[in-house]
C-alpha positions as CSV (number, residue, x, y, z in Angstrom):
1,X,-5.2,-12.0,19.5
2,X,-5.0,-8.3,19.6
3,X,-8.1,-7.6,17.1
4,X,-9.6,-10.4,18.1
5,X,-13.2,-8.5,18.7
6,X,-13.2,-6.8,15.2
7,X,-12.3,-10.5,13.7
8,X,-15.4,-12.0,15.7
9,X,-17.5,-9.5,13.9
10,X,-16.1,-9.9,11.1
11,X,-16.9,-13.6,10.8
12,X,-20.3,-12.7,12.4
13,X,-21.2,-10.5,9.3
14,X,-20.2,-13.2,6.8
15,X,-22.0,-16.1,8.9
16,X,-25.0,-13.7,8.3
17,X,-24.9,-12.9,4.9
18,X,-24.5,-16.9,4.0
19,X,-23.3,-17.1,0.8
20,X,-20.7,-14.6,-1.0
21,X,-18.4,-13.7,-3.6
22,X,-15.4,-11.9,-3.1
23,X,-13.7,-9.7,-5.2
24,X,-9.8,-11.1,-4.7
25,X,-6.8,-9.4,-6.1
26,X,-4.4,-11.5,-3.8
27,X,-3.5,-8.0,-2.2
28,X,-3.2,-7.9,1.9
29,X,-6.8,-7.1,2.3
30,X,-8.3,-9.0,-0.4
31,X,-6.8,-12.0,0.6
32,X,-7.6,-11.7,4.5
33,X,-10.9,-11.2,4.1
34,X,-11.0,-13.8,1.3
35,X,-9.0,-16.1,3.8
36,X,-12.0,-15.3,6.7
37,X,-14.4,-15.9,4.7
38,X,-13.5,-19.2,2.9
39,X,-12.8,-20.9,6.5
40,X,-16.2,-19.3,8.0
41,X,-18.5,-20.4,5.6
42,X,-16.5,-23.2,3.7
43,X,-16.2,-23.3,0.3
44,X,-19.5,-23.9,-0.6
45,X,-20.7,-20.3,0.3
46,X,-17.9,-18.6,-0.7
47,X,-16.3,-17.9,-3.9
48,X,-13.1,-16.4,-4.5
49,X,-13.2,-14.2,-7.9
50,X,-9.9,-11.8,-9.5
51,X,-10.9,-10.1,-11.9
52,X,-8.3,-9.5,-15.1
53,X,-8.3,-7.0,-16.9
54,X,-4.7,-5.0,-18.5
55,X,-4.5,-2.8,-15.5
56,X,-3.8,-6.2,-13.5
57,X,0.2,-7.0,-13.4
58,X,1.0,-10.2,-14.3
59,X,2.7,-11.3,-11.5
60,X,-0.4,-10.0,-8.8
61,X,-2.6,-12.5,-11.0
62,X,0.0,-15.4,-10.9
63,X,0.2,-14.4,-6.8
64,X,-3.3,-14.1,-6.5
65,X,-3.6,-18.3,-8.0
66,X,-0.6,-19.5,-5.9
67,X,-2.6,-18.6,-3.0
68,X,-5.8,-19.7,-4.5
69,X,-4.2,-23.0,-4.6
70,X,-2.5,-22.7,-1.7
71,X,-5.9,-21.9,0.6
72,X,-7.6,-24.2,-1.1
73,X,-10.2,-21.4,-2.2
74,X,-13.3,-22.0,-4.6
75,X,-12.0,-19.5,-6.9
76,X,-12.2,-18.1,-10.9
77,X,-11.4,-16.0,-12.8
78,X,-13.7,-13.0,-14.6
79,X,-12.7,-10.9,-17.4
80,X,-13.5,-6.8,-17.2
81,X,-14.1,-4.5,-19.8
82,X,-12.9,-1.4,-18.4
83,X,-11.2,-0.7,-21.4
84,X,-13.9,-0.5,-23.5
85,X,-15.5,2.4,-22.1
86,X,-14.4,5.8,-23.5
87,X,-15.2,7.2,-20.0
88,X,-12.5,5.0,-18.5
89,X,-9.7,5.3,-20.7
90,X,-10.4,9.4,-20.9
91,X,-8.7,9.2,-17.3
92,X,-10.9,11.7,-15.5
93,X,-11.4,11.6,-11.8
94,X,-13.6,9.3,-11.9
95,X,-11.6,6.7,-13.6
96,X,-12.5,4.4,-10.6
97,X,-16.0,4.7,-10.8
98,X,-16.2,3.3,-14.3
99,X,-13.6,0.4,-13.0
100,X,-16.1,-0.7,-10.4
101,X,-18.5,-0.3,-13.1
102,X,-17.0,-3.3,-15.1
103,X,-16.2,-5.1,-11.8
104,X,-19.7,-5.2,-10.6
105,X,-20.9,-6.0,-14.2
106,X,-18.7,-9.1,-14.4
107,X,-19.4,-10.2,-10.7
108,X,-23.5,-9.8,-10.3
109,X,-24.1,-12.6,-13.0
110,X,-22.2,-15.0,-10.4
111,X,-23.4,-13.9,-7.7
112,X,-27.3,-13.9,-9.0
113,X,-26.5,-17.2,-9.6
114,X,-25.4,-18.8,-6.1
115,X,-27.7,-15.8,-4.0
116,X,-24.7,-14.4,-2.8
117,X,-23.1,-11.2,-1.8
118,X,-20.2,-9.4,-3.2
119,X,-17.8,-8.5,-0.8
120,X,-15.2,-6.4,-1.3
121,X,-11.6,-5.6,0.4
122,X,-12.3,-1.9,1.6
123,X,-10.9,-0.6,5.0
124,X,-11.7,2.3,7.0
125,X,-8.3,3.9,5.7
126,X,-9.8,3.8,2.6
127,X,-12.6,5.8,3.1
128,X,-10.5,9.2,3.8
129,X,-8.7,9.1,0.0
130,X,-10.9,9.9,-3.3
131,X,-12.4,6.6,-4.6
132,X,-15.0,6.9,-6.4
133,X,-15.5,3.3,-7.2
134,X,-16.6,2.0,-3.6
135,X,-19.9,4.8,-3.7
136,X,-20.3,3.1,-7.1
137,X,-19.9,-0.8,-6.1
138,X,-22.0,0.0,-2.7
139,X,-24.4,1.7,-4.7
140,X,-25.0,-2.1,-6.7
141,X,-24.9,-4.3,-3.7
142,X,-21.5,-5.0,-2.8
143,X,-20.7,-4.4,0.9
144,X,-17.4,-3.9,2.6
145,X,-17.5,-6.1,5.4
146,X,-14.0,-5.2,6.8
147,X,-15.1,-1.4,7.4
148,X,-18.2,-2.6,9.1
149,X,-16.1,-5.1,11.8
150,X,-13.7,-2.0,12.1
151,X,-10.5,-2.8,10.2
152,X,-7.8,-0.4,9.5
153,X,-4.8,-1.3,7.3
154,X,-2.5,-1.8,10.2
155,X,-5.2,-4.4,12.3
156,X,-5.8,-6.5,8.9
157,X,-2.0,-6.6,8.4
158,X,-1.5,-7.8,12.1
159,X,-4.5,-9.8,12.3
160,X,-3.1,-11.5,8.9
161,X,0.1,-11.8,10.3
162,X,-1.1,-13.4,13.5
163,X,-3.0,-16.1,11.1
164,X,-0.3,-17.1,9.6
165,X,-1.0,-15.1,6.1
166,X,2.0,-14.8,4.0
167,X,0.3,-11.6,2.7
168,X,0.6,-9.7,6.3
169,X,3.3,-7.4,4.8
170,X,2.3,-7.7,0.8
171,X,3.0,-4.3,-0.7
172,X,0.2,-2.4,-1.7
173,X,-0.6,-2.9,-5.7
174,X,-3.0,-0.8,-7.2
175,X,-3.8,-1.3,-10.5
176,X,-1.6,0.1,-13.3
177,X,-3.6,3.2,-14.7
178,X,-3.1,4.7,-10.9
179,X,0.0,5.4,-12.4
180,X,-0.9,8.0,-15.2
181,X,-1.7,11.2,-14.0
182,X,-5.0,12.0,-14.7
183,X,-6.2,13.3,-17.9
184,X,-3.4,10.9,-19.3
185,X,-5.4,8.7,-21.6
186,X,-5.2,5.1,-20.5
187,X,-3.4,3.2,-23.0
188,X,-2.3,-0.8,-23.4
189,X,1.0,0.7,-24.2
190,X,1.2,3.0,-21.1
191,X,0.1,0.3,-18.8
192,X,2.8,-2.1,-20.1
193,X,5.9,0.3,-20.0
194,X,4.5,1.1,-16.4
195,X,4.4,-2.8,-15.5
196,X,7.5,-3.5,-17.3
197,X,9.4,-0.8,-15.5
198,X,8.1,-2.0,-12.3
199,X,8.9,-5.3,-12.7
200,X,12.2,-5.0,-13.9
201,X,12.7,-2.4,-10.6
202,X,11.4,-5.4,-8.3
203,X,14.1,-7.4,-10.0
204,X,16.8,-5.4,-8.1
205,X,15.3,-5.7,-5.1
206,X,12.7,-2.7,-5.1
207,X,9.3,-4.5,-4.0
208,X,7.6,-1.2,-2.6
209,X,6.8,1.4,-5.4
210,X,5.7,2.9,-8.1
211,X,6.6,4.3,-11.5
212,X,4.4,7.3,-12.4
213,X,4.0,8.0,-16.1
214,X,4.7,11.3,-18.0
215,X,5.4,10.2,-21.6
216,X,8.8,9.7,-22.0
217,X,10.2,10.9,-18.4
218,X,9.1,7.8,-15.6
219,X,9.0,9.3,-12.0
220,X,10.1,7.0,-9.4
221,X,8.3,6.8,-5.5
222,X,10.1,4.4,-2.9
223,X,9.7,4.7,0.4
224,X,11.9,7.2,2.3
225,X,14.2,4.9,3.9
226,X,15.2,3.3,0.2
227,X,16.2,6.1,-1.4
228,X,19.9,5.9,-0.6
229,X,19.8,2.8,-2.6
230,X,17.9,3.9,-5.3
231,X,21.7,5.8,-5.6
232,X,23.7,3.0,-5.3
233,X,21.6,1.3,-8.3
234,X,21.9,4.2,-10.3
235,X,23.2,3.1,-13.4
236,X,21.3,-0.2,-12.7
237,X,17.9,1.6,-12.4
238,X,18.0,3.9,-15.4
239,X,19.4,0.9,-18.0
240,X,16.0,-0.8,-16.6
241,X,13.5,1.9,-16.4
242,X,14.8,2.8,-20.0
243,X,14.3,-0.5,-21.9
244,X,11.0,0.0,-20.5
245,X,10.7,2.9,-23.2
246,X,11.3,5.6,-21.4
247,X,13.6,8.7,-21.9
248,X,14.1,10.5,-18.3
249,X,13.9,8.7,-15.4
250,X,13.6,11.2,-12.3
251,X,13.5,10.2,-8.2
252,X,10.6,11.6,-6.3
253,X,12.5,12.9,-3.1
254,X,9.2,13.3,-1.0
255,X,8.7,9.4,-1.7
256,X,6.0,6.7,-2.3
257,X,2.6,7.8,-1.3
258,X,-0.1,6.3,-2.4
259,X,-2.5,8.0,-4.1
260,X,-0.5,11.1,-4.2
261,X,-1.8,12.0,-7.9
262,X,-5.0,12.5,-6.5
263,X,-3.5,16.2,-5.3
264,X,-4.1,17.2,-9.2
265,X,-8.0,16.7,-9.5
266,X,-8.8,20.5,-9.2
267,X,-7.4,20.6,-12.6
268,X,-9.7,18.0,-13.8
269,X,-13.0,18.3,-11.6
């Protein structure tokens, strides 16, 4: 196994901590470690928790219980209050700080109960982008056991793949508010026209990317290499995007990178 070394650490770290809770969208990294950790210490000493909350798609909750069920995890289900929080929904740059806020508040009863650890799915590519929310949820306990055996993006996705993981080449999901720009209030009706757009896109075909939201105009990021077909579903794209509930539907031709509103914070910080 090529990252064989960094997956004996990995399963070293857990066997140490004894008993944990993982935070488990049923995205690629998530999952992997969730996967790791259920088979190292059994499902007695590890429990697999998503969090839901609007900012959660529908369909990466529904994916994140087919594999539950699938990998026979011990796994639940906790409800955040993100929303709640004027702080959050004000959409500042440090929207992500508040989210880990609720995170950690709905995890630490659990995992006071069963003495565990909170583990989360943070990578070392993860450290170089702004997110505020892993200083926050380190700051309360929770550690990020993939950074600490050494795992990029591109070793969990082949370690995953050499597993056998169905979620080796998942798309990323981030949750829905990434979508407004920031100082864009977050909104239960901006979070649904940005999941309803982007699940009507998948429909076509589309399974990488992301529908930014500007009021009435949506701004579309694929990857480079779609967006000839973006093109050739033209017609197909805008009827979608539009019974969404938007007006203007535009193509980013630099296409999808993630986190690329982050490029706005000096207007904000």
């Amino acid at each position: 196994m090529r990252y064989s070394q960094q997956l004996e650490r990995l399963q070293d770290e857990l066997e140490s901590l004894k008993s944990v809770v993982v935070a488990f969208s049923g995205g690629a990294d998530s999952s992997f470690l969730a996967h790791v950790a259920h088979n190292t210490l059994g499902p007695s000493n590890c429990h697999v928790v998503t969090a839901v909350s609007p900012s959660l798609p529908i369909t990466e909750y529904q994916d994140a219980a087919d594999l539950a069920s699938e990998w026979g995890f011990r796994w639940s289900t906790v409800e955040t209050d993100e929303m709640e929080s004027e702080e959050y929904r004000m959409n500042d740059s440090n929207r992500c700080g508040y989210c880990k806020e609720a995170l950690m508040k709905s995890l630490s009863p659990i995992a006071n109960e069963e003495s565990a650890t909170i583990l989360l799915g943070v990578n070392l590519d993860d450290l170089g982008d702004h997110r505020p929310g892993q200083s926050v949820a380190s700051s309360e306990g929770a550690r990020f056991p993939l950074v600490e055996a050494g795992f990029t993006k591109n070793a969990i996705r082949s370690t995953s793949q050499e597993l056998g993981l169905r979620t080796w080449d998942k798309p990323a999901a981030p949750c829905l508010s990434s979508r407004l720009p920031y100082g864009t209030p977050v909104t239960l009706s901006r979070l649904s026209a940005v999941e309803k757009a982007e699940k009507s896109l998948k429909n076509l075909g589309f399974s990488d990317l992301r529908v930014r939201h500007y009021e009435k105009t949506a701004r579309l990021e694929v990857p480079v290499s779609e967006i000839e077909k973006v093109l050739l579903y033209r017609q197909e794209i805008v009827k979608a995007v539009q019974s969404a509930g938007y007006l203007y539907v535009t193509l980013d031709l630099e296409g999808l990178r993630s986190g690329n509103l982050n490029q706005e914070l000096q207007e904000y910080d």
